[in-house]
C-alpha positions in Angstrom: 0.0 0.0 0.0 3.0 2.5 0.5 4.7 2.1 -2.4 1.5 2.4 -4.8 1.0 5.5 -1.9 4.6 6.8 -2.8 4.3 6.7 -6.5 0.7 8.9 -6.0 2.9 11.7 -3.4 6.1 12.0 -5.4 4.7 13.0 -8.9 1.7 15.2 -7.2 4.2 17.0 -4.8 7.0 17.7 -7.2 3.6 18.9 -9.9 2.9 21.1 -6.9 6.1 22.3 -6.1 6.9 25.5 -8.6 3.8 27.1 -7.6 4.8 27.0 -4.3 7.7 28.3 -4.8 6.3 31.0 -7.5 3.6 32.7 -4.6 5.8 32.9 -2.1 6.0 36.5 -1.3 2.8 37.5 -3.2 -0.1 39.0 -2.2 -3.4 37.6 -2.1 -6.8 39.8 -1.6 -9.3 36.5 -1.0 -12.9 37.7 -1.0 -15.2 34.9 0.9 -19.2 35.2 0.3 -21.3 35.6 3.1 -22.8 32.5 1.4 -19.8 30.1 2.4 -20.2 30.9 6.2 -23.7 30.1 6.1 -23.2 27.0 4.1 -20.4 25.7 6.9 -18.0 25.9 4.8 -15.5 28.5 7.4 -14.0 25.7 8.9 -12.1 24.5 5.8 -11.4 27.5 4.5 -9.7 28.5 7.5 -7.3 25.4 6.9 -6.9 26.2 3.7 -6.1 29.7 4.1 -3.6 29.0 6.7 -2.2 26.3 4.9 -1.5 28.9 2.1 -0.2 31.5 4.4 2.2 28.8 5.7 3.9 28.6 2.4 4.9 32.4 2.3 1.4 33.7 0.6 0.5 37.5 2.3 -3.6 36.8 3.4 -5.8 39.9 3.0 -9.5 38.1 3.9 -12.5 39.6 3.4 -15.9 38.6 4.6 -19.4 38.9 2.7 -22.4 39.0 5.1 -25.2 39.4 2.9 -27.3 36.3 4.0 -26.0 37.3 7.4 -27.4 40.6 7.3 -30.8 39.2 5.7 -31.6 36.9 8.8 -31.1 39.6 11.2 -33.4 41.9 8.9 -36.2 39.2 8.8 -36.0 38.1 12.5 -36.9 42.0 12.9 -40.0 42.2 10.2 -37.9 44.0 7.9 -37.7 42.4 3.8 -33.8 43.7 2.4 -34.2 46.2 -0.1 -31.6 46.0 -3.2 -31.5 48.5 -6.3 -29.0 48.4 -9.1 -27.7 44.8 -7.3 -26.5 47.1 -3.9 -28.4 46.9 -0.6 -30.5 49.9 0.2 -29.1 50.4 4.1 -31.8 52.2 6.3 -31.0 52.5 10.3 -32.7 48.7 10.4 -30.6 47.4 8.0 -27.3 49.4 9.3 -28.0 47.9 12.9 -28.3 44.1 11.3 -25.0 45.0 9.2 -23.1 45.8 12.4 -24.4 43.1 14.4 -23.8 40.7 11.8 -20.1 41.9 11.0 -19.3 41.9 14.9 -20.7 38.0 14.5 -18.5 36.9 11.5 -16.0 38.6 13.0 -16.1 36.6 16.2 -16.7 33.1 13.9 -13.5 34.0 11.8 -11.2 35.0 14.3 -12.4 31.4 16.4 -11.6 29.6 13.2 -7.9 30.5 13.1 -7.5 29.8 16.4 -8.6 26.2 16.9 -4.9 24.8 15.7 -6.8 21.2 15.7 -4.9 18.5 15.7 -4.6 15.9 12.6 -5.6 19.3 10.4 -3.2 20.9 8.2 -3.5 23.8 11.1 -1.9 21.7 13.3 0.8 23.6 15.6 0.0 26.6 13.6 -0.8 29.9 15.2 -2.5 32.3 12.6 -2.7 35.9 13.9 -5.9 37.7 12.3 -5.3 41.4 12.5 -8.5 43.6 11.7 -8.7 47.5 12.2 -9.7 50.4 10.4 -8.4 49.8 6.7 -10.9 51.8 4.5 -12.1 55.0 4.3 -15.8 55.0 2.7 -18.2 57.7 0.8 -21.8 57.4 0.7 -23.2 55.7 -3.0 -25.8 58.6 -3.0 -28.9 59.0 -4.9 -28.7 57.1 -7.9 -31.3 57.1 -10.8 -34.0 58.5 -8.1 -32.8 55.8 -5.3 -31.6 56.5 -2.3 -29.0 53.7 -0.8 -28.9 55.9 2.4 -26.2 54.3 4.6 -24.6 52.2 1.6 -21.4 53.3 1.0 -18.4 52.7 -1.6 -14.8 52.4 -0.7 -13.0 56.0 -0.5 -9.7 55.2 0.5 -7.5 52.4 1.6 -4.7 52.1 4.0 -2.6 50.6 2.6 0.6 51.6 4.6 -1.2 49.8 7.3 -2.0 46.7 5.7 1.0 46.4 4.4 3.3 47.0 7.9 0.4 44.5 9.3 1.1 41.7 6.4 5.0 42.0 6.9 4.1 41.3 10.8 3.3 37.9 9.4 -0.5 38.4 10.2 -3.3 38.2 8.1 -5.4 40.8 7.4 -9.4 40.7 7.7 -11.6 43.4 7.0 -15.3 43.3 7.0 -17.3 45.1 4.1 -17.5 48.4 6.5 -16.2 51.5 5.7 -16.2 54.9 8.0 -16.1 58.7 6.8 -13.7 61.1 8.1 -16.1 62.3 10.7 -16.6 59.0 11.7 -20.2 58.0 10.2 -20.2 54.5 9.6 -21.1 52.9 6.1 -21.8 49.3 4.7 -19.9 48.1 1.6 -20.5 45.2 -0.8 -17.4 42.7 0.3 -16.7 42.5 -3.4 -16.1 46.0 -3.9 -14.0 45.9 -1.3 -11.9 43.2 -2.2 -11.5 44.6 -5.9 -10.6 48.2 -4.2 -7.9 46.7 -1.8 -6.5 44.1 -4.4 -6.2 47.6 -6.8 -4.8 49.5 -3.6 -2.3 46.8 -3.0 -0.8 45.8 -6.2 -2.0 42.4 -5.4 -0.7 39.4 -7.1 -4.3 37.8 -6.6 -8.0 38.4 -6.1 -10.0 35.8 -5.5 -13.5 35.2 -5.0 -14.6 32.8 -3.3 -18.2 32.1 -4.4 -21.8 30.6 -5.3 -20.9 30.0 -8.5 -18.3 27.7 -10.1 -16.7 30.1 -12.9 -17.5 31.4 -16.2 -18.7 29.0 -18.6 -18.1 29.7 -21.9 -20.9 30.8 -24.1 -23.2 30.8 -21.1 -25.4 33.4 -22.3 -26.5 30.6 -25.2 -29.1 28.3 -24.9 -28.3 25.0 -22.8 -24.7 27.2 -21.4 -25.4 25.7 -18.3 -24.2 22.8 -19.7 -20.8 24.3 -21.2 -17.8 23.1 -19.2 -15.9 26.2 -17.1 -13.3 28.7 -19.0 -10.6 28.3 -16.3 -8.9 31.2 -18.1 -10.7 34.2 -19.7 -8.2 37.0 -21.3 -9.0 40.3 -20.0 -10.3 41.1 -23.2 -12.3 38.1 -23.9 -13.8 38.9 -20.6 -14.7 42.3 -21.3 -16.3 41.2 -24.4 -18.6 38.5 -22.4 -19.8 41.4 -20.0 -21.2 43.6 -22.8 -22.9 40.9 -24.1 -24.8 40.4 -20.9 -27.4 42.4 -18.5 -26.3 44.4 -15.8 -25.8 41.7 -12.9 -28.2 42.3 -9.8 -27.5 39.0 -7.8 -24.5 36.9 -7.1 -25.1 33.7 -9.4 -25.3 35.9 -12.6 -22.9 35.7 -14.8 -21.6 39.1 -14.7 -21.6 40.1 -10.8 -18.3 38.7 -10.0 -17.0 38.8 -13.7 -17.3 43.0 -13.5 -14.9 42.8 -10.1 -12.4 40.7 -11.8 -12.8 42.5 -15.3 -11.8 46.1 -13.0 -9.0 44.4 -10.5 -7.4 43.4 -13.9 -7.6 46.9 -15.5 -6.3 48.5 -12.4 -3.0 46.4 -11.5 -3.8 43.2 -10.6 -2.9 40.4 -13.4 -4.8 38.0 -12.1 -8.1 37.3 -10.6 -10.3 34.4 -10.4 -13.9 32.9 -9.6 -13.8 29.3 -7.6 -16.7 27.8 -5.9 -17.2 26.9 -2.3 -19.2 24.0 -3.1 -16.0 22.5 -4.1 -14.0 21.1 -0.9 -10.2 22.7 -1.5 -11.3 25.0 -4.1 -8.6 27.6 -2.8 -5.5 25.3 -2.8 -6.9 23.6 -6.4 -7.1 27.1 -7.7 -3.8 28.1 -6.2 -1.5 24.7 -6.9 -2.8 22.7 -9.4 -2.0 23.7 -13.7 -5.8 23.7 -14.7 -7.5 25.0 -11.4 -10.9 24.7 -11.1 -12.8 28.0 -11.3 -11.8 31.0 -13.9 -9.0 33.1 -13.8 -9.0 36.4 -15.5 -5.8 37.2 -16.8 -4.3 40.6 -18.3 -2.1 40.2 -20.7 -0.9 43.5 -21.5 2.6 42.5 -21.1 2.5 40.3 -23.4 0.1 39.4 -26.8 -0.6 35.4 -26.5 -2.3 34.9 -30.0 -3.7 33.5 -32.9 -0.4 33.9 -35.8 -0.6 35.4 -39.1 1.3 35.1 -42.1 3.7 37.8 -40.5 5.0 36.0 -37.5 6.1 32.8 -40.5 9.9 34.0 -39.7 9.5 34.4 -36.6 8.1 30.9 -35.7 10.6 29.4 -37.8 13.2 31.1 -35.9 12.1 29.7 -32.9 11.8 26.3 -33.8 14.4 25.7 -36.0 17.1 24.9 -33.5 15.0 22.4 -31.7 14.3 20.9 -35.1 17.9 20.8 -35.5 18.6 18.7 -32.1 15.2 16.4 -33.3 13.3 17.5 -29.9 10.3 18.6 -32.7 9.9 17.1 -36.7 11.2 19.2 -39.4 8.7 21.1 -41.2 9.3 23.2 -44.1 8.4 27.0 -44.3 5.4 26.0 -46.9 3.7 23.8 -44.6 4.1 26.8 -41.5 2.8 29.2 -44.3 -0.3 27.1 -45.5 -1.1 26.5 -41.7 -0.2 30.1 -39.7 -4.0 30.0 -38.6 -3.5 26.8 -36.7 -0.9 28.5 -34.9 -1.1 30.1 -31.0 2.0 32.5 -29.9 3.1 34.4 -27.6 4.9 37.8 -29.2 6.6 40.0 -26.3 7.7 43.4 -28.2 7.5 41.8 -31.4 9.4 38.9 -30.8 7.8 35.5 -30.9 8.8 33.5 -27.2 6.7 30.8 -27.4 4.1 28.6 -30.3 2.1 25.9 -30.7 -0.4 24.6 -33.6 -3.7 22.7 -33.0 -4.7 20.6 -36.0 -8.4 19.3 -35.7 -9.5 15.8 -36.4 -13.7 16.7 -36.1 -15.0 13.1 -36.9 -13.1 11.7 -33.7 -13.6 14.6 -31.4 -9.9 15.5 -30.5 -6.7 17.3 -32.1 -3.5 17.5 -32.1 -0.9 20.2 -30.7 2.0 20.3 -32.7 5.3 22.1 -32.7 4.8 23.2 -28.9 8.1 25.6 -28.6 9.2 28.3 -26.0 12.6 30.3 -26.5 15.1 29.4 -24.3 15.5 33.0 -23.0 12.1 32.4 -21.3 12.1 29.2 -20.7 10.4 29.1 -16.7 8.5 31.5 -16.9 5.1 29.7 -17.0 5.2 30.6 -21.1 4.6 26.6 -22.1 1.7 26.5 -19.6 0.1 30.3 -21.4 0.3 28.2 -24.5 -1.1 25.3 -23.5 -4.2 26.6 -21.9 -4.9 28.7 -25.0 -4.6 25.9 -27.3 -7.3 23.9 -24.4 -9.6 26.9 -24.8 -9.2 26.7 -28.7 -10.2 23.0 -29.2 -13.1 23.3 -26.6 -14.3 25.9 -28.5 -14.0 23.6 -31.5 -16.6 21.4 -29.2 -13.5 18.9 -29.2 -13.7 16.4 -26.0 -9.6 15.7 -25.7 -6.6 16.8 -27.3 -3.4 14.7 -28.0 1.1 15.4 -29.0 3.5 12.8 -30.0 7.0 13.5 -28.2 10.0 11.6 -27.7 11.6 13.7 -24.8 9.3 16.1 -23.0 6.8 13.0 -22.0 7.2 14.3 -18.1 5.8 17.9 -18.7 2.6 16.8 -20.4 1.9 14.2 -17.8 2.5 16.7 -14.6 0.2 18.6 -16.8 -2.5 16.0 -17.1 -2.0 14.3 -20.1 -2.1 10.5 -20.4 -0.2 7.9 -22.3 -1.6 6.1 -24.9 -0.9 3.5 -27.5 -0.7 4.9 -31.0 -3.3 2.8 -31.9 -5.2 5.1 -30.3 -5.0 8.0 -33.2 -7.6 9.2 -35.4 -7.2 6.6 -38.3 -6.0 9.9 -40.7 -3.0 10.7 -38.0 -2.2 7.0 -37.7 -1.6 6.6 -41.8 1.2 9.6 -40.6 2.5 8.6 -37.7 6.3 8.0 -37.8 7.0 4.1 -36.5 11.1 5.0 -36.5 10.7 7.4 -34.7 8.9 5.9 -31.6 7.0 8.9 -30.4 4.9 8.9 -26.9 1.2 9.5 -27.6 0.0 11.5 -24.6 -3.9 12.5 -24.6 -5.7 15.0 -22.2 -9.2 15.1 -21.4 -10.9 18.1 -21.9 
């Protein structure tokens, strides 16, 4: 049983490993829905949390209470009130607010303080450190409404945070917010989060949610049946929100999608939507290649794309020394020409760093990637994985169920990365009539 245990740990923990080793430092703004509390879920998330602060990660938490706040409103006759997808706060609804804050509060802090035994919190001592962060304006009369004691955030401390996250603590805030005469306001928790991700420069905002990501073409008939973009480009993601109403409650497709769409535009590269229906969802999101919500990404740095006929040097630049040493199959500057469109890059100031093809076989579901290349110059930098996803997000567009490569030396990377071997046997019958018996490739296939 420990040996067939061993050869599960090894290849799981070294997989697990870089990303490890690539947050620690960084700066994560983690948003949790009011939601997850009442759904039980605070317990594990603590864990996980900790767990992730253990391995270097700075923790800024903040809380959602909206169900919270709703119970206390009911078990005084009162209905909540929403316009424009914001609570309308009277003095009732301002009194539940604080009550329900001061409550979470309590439940969070107890949370990271049980150290139980035989949990990854074991021996651990989390200090939560909460205080006043944010500065907050009232929303105002808007379109006729008035959201009275609703407030947006104003300003955020963010010399404080920051001296508080380098005391190794982590940082909670609740979705409250207090002028500078002292009146006090309630935020949304998801503005907040997007405001202090934007304030800090974060690395991360997540949000931890109802709903289990973006699905691609959701807003089409029978979307709820579309599997989960686990990565949207900024743009891409933009383009989606146009398309789609103004979001008014959580589970619509837009209400967390506009926070990550504005984190990304001001500063912070990446943000992401997992669900907390999912046990883990923080460390799968976090450690694993493919994740399991979606993660916005802005690319501005770089342009990963769909080639032209322009970038035909450029490719063949790239890949012509690993042709050379026979890590990839020869092909001729025709064949790159006649199939450019099949072809995903990644062009940093004009100069391609990374490319990959996808060629479609329709009738059995699947393609190929082909010609998978990243300079050595950026070699580490996560520029395979960029590719990679793309080309994923290409064939399930295509409504493709798997995708497959033939290699002779870089088997190990495709497998961490959850491909399969296969025998060649396996290939559509058209690759198969191509497929090079010398040369003894590895047929790896992924599920998609």
């Amino acid at each position: 049983m420990s040996t067939v245990f061993n050869f599960t740990f090894v290849p799981w923990f070294r997989s697990v490993a870089p990303y490890i080793h690539m947050h620690r430092g960084k700066t994560f703004v983690v948003g949790i829905a009011g939601e997850a509390i009442a759904a039980g879920k605070l317990p594990h998330l603590a864990q996980d949390l900790a767990l992730i602060q253990s391995m270097g990660v700075k923790v800024v938490l903040v809380h959602g209470f909206r169900p919270q706040v709703n119970d206390q409103l009911r078990a005084k006759g009162h209905e909540p009130k929403y316009s424009h997808g914001i609570r309308i706060t009277d003095e009732v609804a301002l009194d539940c607010a604080e009550e329900a804050a001061g409550q979470l509060r309590y439940e969070i802090e107890a949370a990271f303080s049980q150290g139980l035994p035989n949990t990854p919190m074991a021996g651990s001592t989390v200090r939560v450190i909460s205080g006043n962060f944010l500065t907050a304006r009232p929303v105002g009369i808007v379109d006729g409404v008035d959201f009275q004691h609703s407030g947006v955030v104003r300003k955020v401390d963010v010399e404080g945070i920051v001296q508080t996250l380098n005391m190794g603590a982590l940082v909670m805030l609740s979705p409250f917010g207090f002028s500078p005469t002292g009146e006090a306001f309630n935020l949304s928790m998801e503005e907040v989060a997007t405001s202090v991700a934007m304030a800090l420069r974060a690395d991360k905002l997540i949000f931890v949610s109802e709903i289990p990501g973006i699905r691609i073409h959701a807003t089409e008939p029978g979307g709820e049946d579309n599997p989960i973009d686990t990565e949207l480009p900024l743009a891409a993601a933009e383009l989606l929100l146009a398309q789609l109403p103004e979001p008014r409650l959580p589970t619509d497709t837009g209400f967390y999608l506009q926070h990550c769409v504005k984190a990304c535009k001001g500063g912070v590269e990446r943000s992401h939507i997992v669900p907390f229906a999912v046990d883990g969802s923080l460390l799968l999101e976090v450690y694993m290649h493919d994740g399991i919500g979606t993660m916005v990404v802005d690319e501005k740095l770089e342009e990963l794309r769909e080639a032209t006929a322009d970038d035909v040097g450029g490719i063949l630049q790239l890949i012509e020394p690993f042709e050379q040493d026979g890590t990839l199959v020869k092909r001729s500057r025709t064949e790159i020409e006649r199939d450019a469109d099949h072809y995903t890059i990644i062009d940093h100031d004009g100069v391609i760093f990374a490319c990959a093809a996808l060629y479609p076989y329709p009738e059995a579901k699947t393609a190929e990637m082909a010609a998978l290349t990243v300079s050595p110059h950026s070699q580490g930098q996560g520029d395979g994985e960029k590719i990679l996803k793309r080309i994923e997000q290409r064939a399930r567009t295509m409504g493709l169920r798997s995708i497959f490569v033939l290699t002779t030396r870089t088997m190990h990377w495709f497998i961490k990365r959850g491909f399969q071997p296969v025998d060649p046997d396996w290939l559509p019958e058209a690759r198969k009539r191509k497929y090079n018996w010398d040369r003894r490739s590895q047929v790896l296939v992924k599920k998609l």
